[in-house]
Every structure is written in structure tokens, then in C-alpha cells.
C-alpha positions as a Markdown table, in Angstrom:
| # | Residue | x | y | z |
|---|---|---|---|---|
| 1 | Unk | 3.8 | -32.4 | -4.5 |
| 2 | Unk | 2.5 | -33.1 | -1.6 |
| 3 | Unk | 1.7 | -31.9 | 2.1 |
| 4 | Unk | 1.0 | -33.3 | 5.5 |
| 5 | Unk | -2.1 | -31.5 | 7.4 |
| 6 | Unk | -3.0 | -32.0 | 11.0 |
| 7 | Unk | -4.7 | -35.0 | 11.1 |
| 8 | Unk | -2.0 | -37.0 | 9.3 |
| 9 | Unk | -3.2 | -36.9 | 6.2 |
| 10 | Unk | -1.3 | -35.7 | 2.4 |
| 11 | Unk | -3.3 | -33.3 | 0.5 |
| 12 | Unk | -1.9 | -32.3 | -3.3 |
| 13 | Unk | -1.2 | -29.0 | -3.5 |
| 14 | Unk | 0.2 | -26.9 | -6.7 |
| 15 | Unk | 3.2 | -26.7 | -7.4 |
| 16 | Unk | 4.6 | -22.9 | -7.2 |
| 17 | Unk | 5.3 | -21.0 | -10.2 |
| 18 | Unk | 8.9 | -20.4 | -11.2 |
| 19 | Unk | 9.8 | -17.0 | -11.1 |
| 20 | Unk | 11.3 | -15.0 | -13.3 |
| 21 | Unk | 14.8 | -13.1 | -11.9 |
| 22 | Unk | 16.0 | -10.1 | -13.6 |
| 23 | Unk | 19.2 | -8.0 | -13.1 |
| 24 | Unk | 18.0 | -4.6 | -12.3 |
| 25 | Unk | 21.3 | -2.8 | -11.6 |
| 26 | Unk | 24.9 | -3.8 | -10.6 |
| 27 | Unk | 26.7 | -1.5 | -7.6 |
| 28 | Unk | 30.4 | -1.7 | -7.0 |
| 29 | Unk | 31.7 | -4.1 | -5.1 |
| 30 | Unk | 31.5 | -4.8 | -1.4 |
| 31 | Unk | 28.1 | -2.7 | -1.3 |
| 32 | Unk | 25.9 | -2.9 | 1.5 |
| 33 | Unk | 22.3 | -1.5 | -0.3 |
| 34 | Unk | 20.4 | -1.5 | 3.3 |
| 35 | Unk | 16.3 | -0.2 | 2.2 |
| 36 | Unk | 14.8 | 1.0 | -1.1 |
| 37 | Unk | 11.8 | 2.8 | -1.8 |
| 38 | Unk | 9.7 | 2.8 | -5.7 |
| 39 | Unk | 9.2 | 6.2 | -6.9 |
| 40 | Unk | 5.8 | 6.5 | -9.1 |
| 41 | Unk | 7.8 | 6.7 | -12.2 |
| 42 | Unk | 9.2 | 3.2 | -11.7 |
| 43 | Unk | 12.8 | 4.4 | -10.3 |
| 44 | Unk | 14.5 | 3.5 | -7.2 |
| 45 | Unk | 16.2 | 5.0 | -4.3 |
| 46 | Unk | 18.1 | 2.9 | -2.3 |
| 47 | Unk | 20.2 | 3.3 | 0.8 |
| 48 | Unk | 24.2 | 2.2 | 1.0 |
| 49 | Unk | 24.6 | 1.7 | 4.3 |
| 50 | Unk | 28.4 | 1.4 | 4.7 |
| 51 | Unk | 28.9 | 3.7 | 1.9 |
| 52 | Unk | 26.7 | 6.5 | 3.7 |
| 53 | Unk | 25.3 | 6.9 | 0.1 |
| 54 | Unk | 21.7 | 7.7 | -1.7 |
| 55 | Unk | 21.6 | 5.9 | -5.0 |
| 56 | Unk | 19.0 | 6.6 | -7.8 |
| 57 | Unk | 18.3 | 3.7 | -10.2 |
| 58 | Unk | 16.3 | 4.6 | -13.3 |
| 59 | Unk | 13.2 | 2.8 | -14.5 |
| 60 | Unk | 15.0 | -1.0 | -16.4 |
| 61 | Unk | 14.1 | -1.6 | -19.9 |
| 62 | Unk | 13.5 | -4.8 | -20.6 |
| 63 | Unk | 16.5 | -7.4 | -20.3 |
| 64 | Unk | 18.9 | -4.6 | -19.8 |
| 65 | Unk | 20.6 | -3.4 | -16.5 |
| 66 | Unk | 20.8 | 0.0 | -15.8 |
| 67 | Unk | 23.3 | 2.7 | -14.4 |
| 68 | Unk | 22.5 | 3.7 | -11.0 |
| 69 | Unk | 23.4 | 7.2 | -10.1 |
| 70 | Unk | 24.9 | 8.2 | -6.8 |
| 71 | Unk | 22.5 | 10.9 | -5.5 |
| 72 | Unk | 24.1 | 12.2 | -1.8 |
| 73 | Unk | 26.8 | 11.2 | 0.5 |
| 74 | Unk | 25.7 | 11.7 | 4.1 |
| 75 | Unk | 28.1 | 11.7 | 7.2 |
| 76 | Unk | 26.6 | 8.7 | 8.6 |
| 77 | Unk | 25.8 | 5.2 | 7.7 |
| 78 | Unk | 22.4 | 5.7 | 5.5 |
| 79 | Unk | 19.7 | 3.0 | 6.3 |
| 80 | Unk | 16.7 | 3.3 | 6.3 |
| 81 | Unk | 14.1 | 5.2 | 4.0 |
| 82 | Unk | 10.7 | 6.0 | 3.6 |
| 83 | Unk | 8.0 | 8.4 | 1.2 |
| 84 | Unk | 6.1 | 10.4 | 3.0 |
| 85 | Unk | 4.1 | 12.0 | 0.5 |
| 86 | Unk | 4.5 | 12.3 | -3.7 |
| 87 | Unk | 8.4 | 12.7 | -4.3 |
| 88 | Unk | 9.5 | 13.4 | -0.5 |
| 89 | Unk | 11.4 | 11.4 | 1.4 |
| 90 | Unk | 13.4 | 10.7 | 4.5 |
| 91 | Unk | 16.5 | 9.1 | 4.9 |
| 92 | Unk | 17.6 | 7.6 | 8.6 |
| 93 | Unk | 21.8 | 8.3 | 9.3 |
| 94 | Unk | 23.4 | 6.5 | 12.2 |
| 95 | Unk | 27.1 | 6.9 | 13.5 |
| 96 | Unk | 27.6 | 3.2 | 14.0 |
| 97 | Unk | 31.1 | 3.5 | 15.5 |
| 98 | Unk | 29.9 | 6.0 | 18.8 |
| 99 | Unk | 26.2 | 4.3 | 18.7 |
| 100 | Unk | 24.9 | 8.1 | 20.2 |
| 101 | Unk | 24.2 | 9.7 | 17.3 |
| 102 | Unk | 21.3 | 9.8 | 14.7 |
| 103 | Unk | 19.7 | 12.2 | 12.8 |
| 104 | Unk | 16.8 | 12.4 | 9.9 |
| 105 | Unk | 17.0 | 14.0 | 6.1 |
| 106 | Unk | 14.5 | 15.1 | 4.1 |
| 107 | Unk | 14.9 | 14.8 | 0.2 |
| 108 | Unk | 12.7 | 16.3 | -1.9 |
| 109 | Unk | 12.4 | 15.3 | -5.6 |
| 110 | Unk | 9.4 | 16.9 | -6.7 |
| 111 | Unk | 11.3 | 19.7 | -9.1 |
| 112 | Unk | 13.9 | 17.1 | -9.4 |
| 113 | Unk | 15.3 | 15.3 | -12.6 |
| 114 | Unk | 18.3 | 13.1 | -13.1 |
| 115 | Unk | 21.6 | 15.0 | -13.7 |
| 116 | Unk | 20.6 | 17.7 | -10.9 |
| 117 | Unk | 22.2 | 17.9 | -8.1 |
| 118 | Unk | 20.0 | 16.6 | -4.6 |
| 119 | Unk | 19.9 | 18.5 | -1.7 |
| 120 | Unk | 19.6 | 16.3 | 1.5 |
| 121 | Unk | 18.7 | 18.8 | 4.6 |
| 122 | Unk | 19.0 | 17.2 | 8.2 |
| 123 | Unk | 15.8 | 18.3 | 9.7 |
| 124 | Unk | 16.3 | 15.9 | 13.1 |
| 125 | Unk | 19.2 | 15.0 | 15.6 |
| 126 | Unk | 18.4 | 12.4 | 18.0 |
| 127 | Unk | 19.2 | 12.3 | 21.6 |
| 128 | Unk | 21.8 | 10.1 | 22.5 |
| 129 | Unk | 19.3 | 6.9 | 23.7 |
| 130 | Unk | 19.6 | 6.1 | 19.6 |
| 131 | Unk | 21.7 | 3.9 | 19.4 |
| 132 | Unk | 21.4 | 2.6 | 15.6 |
| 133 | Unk | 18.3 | 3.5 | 13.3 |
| 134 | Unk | 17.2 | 1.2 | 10.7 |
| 135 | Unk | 14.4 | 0.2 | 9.0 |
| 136 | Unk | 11.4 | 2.4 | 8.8 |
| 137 | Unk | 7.9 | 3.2 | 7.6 |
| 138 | Unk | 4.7 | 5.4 | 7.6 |
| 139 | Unk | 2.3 | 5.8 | 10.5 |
| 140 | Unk | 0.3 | 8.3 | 9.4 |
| 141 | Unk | 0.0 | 11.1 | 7.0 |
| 142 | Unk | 2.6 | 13.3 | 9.5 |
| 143 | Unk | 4.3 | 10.4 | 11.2 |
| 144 | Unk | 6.7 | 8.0 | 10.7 |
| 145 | Unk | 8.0 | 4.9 | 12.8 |
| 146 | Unk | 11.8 | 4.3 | 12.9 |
| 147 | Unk | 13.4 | 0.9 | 14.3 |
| 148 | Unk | 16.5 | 1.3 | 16.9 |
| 149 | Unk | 18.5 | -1.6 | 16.6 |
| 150 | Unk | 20.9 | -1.4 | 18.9 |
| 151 | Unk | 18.9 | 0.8 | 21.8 |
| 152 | Unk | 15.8 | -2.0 | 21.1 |
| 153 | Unk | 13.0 | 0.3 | 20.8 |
| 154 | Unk | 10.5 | 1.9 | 18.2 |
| 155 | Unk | 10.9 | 6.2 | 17.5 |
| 156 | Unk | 7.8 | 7.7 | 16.5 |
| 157 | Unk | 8.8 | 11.3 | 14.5 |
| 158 | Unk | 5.8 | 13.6 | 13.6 |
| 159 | Unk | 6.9 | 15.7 | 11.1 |
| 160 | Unk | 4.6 | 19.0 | 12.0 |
| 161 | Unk | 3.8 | 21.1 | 9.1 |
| 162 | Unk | 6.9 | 23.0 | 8.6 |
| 163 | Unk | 10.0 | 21.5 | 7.3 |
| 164 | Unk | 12.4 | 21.3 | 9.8 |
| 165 | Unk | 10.1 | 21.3 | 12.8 |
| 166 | Unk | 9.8 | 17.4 | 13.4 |
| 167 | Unk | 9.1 | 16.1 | 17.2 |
| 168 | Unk | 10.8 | 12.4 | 18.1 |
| 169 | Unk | 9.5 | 9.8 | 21.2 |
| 170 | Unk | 9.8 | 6.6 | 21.9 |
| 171 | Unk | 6.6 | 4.9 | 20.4 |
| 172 | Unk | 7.3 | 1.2 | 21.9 |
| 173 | Unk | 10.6 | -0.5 | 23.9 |
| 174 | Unk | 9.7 | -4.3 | 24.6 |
| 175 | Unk | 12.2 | -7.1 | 25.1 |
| 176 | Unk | 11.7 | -8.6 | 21.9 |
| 177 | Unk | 13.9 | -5.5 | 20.1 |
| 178 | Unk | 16.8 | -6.0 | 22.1 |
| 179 | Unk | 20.0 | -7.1 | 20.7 |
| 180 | Unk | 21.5 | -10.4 | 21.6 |
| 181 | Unk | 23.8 | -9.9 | 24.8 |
| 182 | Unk | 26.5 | -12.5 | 23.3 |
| 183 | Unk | 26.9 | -11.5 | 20.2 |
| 184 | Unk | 30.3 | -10.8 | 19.3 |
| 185 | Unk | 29.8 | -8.3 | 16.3 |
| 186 | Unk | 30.5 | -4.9 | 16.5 |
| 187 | Unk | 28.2 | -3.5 | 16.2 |
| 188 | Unk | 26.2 | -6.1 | 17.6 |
| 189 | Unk | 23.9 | -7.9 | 15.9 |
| 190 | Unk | 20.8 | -5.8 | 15.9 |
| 191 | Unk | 17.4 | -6.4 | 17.8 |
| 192 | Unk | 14.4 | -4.7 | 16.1 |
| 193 | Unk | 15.2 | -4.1 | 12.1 |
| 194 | Unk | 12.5 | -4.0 | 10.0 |
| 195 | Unk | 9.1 | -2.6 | 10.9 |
| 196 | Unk | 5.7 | -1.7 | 9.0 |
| 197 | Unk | 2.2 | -0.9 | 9.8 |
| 198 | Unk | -0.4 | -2.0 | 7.9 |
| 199 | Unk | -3.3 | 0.5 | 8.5 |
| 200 | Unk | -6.2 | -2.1 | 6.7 |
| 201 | Unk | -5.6 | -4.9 | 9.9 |
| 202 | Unk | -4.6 | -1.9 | 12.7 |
| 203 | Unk | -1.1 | -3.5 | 13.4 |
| 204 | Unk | 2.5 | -2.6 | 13.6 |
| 205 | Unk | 4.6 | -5.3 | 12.3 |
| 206 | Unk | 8.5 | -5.7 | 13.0 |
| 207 | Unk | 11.6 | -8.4 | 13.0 |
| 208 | Unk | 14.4 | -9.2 | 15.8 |
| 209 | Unk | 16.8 | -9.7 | 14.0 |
| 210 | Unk | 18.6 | -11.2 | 17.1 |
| 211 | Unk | 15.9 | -12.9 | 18.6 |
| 212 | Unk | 14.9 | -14.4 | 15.3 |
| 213 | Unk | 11.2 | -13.2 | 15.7 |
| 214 | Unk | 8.5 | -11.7 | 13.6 |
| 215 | Unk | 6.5 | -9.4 | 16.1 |
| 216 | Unk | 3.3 | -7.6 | 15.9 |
| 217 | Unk | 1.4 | -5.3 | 17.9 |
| 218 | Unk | -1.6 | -3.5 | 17.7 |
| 219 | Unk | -2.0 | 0.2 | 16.6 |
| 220 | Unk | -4.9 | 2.8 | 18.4 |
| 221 | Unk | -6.8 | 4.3 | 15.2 |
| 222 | Unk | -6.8 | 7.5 | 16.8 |
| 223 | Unk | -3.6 | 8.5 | 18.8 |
| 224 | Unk | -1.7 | 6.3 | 16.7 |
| 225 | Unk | 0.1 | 4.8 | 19.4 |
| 226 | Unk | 0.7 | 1.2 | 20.3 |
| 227 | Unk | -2.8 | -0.2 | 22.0 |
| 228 | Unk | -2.3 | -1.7 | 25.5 |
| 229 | Unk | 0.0 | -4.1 | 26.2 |
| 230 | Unk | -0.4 | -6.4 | 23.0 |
| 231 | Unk | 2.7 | -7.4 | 21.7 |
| 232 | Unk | 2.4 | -10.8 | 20.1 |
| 233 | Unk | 4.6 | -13.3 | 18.4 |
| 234 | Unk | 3.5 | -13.3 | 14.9 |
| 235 | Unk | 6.1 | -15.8 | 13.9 |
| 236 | Unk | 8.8 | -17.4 | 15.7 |
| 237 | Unk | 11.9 | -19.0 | 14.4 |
| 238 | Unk | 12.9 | -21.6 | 17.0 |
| 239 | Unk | 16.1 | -23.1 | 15.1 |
């Protein structure tokens, strides 16, 4: 195997190694699984959007699929989910029929075990400007960062120290999150979808789903907020 460099010419290169695809866990039919998050243990939580669902897979044993276990069933379509600290998470619900409303659960597993029930408490109700949460991801020890799709913009949600005392803002709206004006779909097909900041290079990293771009744009060490005016194509796909 070959490859052509920028000054014409081929240089070997190694041919990748094959990897090995096992079947974790099989859901029903017609699933939508949206985000997943890997407990310390091994497990997984993972999101049914469509289903408005919390599913719990347990650790797989070698060669054989495991049961998942459905967890909660939320009012809204589930998407995206994060860990904010050992064995508590939050769980993004958006009402993708009205596009106006969103909210935020906290689930905490740390006294959990399987076969208990799960107690999902709504500590956030967004304004109407959300228009359809999705993927999401840890700014800081008390902050999170949660995608609007189809309002194209960035939420930033500081938790506070007590439980159901979080503060929302918009953290970042730029044209590159916006949903694609021709699109068809209902609802349309989203703009900003997956995001993550990666604290080691000091940037925020996210995908437009609609604009086909991979978008990044750097982070202030200190307020946590987006510095200047930098938002950069990280990769574009022209096709």
C-alpha cells in the first residue's frame, strides 16, 4: 500500500490492522441509541432517543452479548449524556415535535446496583430559545457544554453546588451550528451535534451536522468561555 505526498511522490506506508468487532448488546428493533457514556466498572448507559429511554448494559463477557436493562423513561426524546463526577450523570431531554422545550436530569448511581429502581430528577428547564439539545460534554469540574441543534448554538450549564440549583447561558452561537435552511426533514437536519473540549490543547471541538464541518474553537483557561473570536474549520467536508 501505497500513498501520494505533496511533491508527487509514493511513499509505503503500513497497512492498518484489522479490527476485531464484537456484539456487545442487541436493542429491539427500530432503536435510535443517540450517546453513551462508560461507567468505571465497564457498564454502559446509553441514550434511546426516540424511545425517550435510559438503558444500562452490563460489563460483556467475552464472545457473549449481554441483556441491556431499561433504566428510566423520560417525557422527552433522551440524547445526550455526560459524567460529571464518579457515578453522576446528566441526561439532555428535548420535545422534538414543539422544538421549545428542554430540560436537564441528574442520575445518580453511586448507591445504585442493577435490579433497583433509578430515580431521574429534572434539575433544569430551558427557556424556549432551545430548540433541540444533543450532544454533550464536560467543561469543567461544575460545568457542562450542551449542543442546540436546531437553535445553532452552544449552552453552557454550571451546576452550582446544590443539586437542583444549575444556571444555563449561551456559551457560543456562530453560523457554522445552524441547521441547513432546505432541508426537508422534520425535524430538520440538525446544525451543531456533537461537541467536546479537550482541556490538554485548550479547545472546544464540535460537528455540523448540516454544514458537514468539524469546528474548533479555543477555550479561556480561566472563565471557561470561548476566547475571542476564533472559531476555525478544523476539518471540512466539501463533497
Amino acid at each position: 500500500m501505497t500513498t501520494r505526498c505533496k511533491t508527487g511522490r509514493t511513499m509505503p506506508t503500513e497497512q492498518p490492522p484489522c479490527p476485531t468487532l464484537i456484539t456487545v448488546a442487541v436493542f429491539p428493533e427500530s432503536y435510535l441509541l443517540e450517546n453513551l457514556v462508560v461507567r468505571a466498572d465497564g457498564s454502559i448507559l446509553v441514550t434511546a432517543a426516540v424511545q425517550k429511554e435510559l438503558w444500562f448494559v452490563p460489563p460483556a463477557t467475552a464472545g457473549t452479548p449481554v441483556e441491556p436493562i431499561l433504566l428510566y423513561t423520560f417525557d422527552q426524546f433522551a440524547l445526550g449524556i455526560l459524567e460529571t463526577k464518579p457515578e453522576v450523570f446528566y441526561v439532555s431531554t428535548t420535545n422534538l415535535v414543539t422544538m421549545q422545550e428542554s430540560s436537564l436530569y441528574r442520575v445518580d448511581l453511586r448507591e445504585w446496583s442493577p435490579g433497583d429502581p433509578v430515580r431521574a430528577l429534572c434539575v433544569l428547564e430551558f427557556d424556549k430559545r432551545s430548540g433541540g439539545l444533543n450532544g454533550s460534554c464536560l467543561l469543567g469540574p461544575t460545568s457542562i457544554l450542551l449542543a442546540d441543534s436546531v437553535s445553532g448554538l452552544i449552552w453552557r450549564v454550571d451546576i452550582g453546588p446544590d443539586v437542583g440549583d444549575p444556571t444555563e447561558r449561551v456559551w457560543l452561537k456562530h453560523e457554522s451550528m445552524d441547521v441547513d435552511p432546505a432541508s426537508t426533514l422534520v425535524p430538520p437536519q440538525p446544525g451543531v451535534n456533537g461537541v467536546h473540549y479537550a482541556a490538554r490543547t485548550g479547545y472546544l471541538y464540535y460537528t455540523s451536522t448540516a454544514r458537514k464541518l468539524f469546528m474548533r474553537v479555543p477555550v479561556d483557561a480561566g472563565t471557561l468561555d470561548p476566547a475571542g473570536s476564533g472559531v476555525r474549520h478544523w476539518w471540512h467536508d466539501a463533497r
